[in-house]
ROVO-259868 format. One record per residue (C-alpha): residue number from 0; residue in one letter; chain; x, z, y. Coordinates in steps of 0.02 Angstrom, whole numbers. Last residue first. Layout:
  resi  resn  chain       X       Z       Y
   NUM     a      A       X       Z       Y
...
***
This chain:
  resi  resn  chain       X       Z       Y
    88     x      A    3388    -556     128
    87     x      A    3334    -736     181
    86     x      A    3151    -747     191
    85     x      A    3054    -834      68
    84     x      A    2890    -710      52
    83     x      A    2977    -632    -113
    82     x      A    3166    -622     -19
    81     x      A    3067    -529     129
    80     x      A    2974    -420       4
    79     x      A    3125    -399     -86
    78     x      A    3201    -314      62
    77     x      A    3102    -305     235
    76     x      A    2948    -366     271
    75     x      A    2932    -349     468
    74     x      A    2808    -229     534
    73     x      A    2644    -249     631
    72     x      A    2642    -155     783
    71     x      A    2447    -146     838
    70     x      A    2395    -164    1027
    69     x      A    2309    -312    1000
    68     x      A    2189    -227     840
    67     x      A    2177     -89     979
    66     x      A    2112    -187    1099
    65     x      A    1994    -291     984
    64     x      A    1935     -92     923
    63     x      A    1885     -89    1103
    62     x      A    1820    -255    1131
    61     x      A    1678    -215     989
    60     x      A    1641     -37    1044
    59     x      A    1607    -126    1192
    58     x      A    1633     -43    1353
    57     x      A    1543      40    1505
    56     x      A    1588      88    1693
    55     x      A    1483     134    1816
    54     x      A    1596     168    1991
    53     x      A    1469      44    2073
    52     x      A    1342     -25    1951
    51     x      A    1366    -101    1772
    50     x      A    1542    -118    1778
    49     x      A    1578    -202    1624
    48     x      A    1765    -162    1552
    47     x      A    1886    -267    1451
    46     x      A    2015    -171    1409
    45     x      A    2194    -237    1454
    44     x      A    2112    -285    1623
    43     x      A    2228    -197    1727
    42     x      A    2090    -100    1799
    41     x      A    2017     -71    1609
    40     x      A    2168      12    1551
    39     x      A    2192      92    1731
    38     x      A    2013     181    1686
    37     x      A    2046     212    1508
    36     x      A    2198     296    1553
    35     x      A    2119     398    1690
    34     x      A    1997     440    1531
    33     x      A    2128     533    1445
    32     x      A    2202     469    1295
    31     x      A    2135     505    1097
    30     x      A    2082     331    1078
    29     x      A    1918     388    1030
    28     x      A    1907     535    1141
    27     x      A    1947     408    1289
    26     x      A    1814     270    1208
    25     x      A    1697     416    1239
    24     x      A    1759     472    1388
    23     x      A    1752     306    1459
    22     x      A    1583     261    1435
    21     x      A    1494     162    1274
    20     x      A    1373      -4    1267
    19     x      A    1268      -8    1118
    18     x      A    1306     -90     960
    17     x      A    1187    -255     946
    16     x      A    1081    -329    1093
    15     x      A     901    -332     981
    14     x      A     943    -165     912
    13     x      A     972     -74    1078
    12     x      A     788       0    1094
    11     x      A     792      65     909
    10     x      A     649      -3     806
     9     x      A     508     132     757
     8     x      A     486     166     598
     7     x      A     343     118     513
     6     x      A     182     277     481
     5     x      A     135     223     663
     4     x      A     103      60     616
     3     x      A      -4     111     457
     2     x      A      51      91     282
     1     x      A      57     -48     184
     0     x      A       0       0       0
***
């Protein structure tokens, strides 16, 4: 049996535009910097940033793990790695 509309849940308000927007002390806490570095992040455009009214800044929890998939020091094989993936040892 269907049940009544009110017995559906209720769609979230920010399902139709995907993950919702977050501030700067919550991508701070996530990075685990203070939000002045957030801020400069964002001023230098390293982090993308949408200022949605004066001194209102949000992010995308999308751009933000972007940033720190950029920001990521990949190492070098090394030994037989190196000599398995061609390199010279």
């Amino acid at each position: 049996m269907i049940g009544r509309p009110s017995d559906l849940p209720a769609a979230s308000p920010v399902e139709p535009f995907g993950e919702p927007l977050v501030d700067a002390a919550t991508v701070a806490a996530y990075l685990a910097v203070d939000t002045a570095t957030v801020y400069r992040l964002a001023q230098r455009a390293e982090l993308p940033g949408i200022e949605i009214a004066p001194r209102v800044l949000r992010f995308r929890p999308a751009d933000v793990r972007a940033y720190i998939d950029r920001r990521t020091r990949k190492a070098r094989p090394a030994g037989r790695v190196k000599a398995l993936l061609g390199g010279s040892s």
